[in-house]
N, C-alpha and C positions, 0 to 999 in steps of 0.2 A: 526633120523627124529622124530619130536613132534608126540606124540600120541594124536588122536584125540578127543578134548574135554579137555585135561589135561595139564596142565600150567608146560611150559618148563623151566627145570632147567637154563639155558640158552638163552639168545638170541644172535644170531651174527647176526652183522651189518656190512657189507662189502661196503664200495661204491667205485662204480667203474669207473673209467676214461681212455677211452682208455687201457685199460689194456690186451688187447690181451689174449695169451693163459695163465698167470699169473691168472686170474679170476676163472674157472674152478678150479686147479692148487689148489687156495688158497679153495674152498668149498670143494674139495676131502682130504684136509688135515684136515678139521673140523671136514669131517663126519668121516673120519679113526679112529680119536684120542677121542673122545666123549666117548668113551669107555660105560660104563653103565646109563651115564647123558641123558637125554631128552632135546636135543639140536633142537632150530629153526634158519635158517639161512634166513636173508632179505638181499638181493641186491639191495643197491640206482644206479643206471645208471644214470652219470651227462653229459646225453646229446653224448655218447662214437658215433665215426665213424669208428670206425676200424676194423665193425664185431663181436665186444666180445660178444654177446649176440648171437651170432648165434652157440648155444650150443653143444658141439660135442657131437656125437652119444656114449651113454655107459656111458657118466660120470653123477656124480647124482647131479642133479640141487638144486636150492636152494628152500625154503620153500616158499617165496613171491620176487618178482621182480619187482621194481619198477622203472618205466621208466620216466627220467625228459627229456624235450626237449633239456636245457641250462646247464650248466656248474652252479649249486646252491654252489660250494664250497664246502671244507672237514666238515666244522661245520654245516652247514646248510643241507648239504645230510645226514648225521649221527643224525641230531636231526629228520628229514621227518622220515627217517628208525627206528628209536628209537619209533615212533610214535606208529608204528604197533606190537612194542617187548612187546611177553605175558610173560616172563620168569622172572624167582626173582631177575636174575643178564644180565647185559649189557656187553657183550664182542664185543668191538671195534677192528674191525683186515683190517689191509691193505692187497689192491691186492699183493702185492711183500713180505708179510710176512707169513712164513708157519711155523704153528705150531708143535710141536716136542710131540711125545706120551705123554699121561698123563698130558699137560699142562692146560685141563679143568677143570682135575679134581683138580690138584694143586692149582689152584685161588681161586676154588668154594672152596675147602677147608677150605682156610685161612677166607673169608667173612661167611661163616656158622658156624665156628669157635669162632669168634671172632667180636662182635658185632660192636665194635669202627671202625671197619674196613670198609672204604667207597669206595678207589680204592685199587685195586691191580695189580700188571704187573710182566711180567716173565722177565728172561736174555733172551738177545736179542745177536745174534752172526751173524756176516757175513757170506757170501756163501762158505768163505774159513775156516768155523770154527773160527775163529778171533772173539774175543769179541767185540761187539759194544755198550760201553756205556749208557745205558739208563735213569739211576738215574741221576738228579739234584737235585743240588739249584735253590733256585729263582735268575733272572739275576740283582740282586743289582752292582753296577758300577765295584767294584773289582770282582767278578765271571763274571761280560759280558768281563773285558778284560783277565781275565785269560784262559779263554776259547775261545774267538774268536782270542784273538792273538796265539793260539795253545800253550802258558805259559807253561800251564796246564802239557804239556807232557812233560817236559823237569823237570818237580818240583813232579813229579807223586812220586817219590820214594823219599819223605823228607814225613816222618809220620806225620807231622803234617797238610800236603796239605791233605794226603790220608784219614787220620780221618774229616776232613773239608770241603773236598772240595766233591761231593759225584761224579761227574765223571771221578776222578781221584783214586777212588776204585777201589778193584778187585771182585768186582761184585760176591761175591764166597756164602755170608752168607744173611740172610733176613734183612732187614734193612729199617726204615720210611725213609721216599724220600721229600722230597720239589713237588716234580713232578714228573714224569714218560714220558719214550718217547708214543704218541698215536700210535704207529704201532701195537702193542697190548697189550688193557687193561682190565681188568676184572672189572664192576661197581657195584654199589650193584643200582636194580634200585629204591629205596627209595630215594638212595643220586643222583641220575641221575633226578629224578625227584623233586625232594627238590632244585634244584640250575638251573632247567630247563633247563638239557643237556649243552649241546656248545654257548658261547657268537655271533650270527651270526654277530656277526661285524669283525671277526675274519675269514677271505676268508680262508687263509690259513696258514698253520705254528703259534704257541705261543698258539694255541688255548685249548690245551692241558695242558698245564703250568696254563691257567687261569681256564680251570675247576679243577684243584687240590686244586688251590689256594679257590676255592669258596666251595670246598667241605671239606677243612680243617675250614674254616669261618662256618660250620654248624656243625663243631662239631665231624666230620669224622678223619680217620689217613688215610694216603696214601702208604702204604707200597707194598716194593721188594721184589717179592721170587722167587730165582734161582735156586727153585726146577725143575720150569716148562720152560722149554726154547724154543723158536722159531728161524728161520733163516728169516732175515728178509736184500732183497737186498737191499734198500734203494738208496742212489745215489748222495748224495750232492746237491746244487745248484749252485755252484761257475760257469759250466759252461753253464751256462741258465741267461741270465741278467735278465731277467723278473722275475724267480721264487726268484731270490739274490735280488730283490727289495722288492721282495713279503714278503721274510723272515723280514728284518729291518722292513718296513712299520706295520710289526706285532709286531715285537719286541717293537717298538714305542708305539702301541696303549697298550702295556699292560704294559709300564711304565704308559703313562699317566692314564690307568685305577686302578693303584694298590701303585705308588708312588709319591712324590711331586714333583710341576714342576722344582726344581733345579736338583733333580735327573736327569729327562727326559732334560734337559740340558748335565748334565753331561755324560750322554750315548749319547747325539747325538757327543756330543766332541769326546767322544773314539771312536765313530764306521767309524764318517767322519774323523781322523787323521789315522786309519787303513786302512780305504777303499783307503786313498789316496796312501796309502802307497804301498798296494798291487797292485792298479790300474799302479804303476810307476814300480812295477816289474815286473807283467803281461808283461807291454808292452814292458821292456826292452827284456823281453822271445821273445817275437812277434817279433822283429827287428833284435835280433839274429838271428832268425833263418828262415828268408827268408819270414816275414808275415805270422809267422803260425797262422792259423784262428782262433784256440782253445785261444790259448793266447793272440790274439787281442780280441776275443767276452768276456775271463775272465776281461781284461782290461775295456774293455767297460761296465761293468756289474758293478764292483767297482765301477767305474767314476757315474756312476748311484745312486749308493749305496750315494757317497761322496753330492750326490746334495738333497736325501730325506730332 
């Protein structure tokens, strides 16, 4: 908890969407792990109907709670929340991402360290312990298909993908990153406020890619350190047609924000030749097997994808 009158080492920013008992869940692992840091914790609410703010008895709430009526998106609730953070550094953490001991202090380390340093993010692991990639590159036309056609995993073990390509590491050593996944980032808030947080054109997904990218353009490094680890559930979008739109229609906007429009050409070719492609397996899945709905709505969600 912030001490009163005294500017926290920290601020987290949590926004929350429907997030049921995950919400709590995720502030009881901030306050646990804070260890000797002067940590504040702001929750954005985009508008949630599922009861997650109806705080259960015993667990320790957050420091300010902010309640929107609507749905403001992941960049726009993060930049509101950002708003009210008195702390020296900006720590961005998802409802479904829990942080693992000493991961505050691990970040604040590396930024009080080391001046050049403008983001920083931990390793990031699934709920089975399983590593889940978080380093990138920027999505230039050969890394969007190396990685959306899943390439990437079949080339992981030829050294010269692994030196190259940066989520096809093994995530083991600290390393500058093109980007970072936003599930959880540590910001230094000079550079948070130097590139004015989140592009709010960005609803959802990419948004995060484009604030590294703007934060390297001032001067900042973006660096990985898998000192500090969190388990972060995550989830895909493949079967959600909507959010599988939501992802390319971002991917889109931060071509055309970042590269020339033959680029942004050339990525709509790979991603509409993939989507079609996946859309005509999906469905072959769905007809096998007696109209399974999972594989028709992935179908339908491509098909979607193929028409952005």
């Amino acid at each position: 908890m912030s001490e009163p009158g005294g500017r926290p080492d920290i601020s987290a920013v949590i926004v929350n969407y429907n997030g049921g008992p995950l919400l709590p869940a995720c502030v009881r692992a901030l306050r646990e792990t804070a260890d000797t840091l002067c940590l504040e914790i702001i929750v954005v609410d985009n508008g949630s109907t599922d009861g997650s703010l109806d705080w259960p008895t015993g667990e320790p709430a957050p420091d300010r709670l902010i309640h929107v009526d609507h749905n403001l998106g992941f960049g726009r609730a993060n930049n509101l929340g950002a708003q009210y953070a008195r702390g020296r550094h900006v720590l961005l953490v998802n409802t479904d991402c829990f942080v693992r001991p000493g991961l505050p202090a691990a970040l604040a380390e590396q930024l009080d360290a080391d001046p050049s340093i403008g983001v920083v993010g931990p390793r990031l692991l699934n709920a089975d312990g399983t590593l889940q990639p978080s380093c990138h590159n920027f999505p230039a036309p050969l890394v969007l298909f190396l990685e959306q056609s899943l390439l990437w995993r079949l080339l992981r073990f030829t050294p010269a993908i692994r030196r190259r390509l940066a989520i096809a590491g093994e995530h083991t050593q600290p390393m500058a990153a093109d980007w970072l996944s936003g599930a959880c980032l540590l910001i230094r808030a000079e550079a948070w406020r130097a590139v004015g947080g989140f592009d709010p054109r960005f609803f959802f997904y990419w948004e995060e890619a484009d604030l590294c990218r703007r934060v390297q353009e001032q001067g900042w490094r973006v660096v990985f350190e898998p000192a500090a680890e969190a388990v972060h559930l995550g989830g895909g979008s493949s079967g959600n047609p909507a959010l599988l739109r939501q992802f390319f229609r971002s991917l889109y906007l931060f071509y055309a924000k970042h590269y020339p429009p033959r680029r942004l050409a050339l990525a709509r070719l790979i991603v509409g030749t993939m989507a079609l492609f996946k859309a005509a397996r999906a469905g072959l899945a769905s007809l096998r097997a007696g109209g399974n709905p999972a594989c028709a709505a992935e179908a339908r969600g491509w098909l979607g994808v193929a028409r952005l």
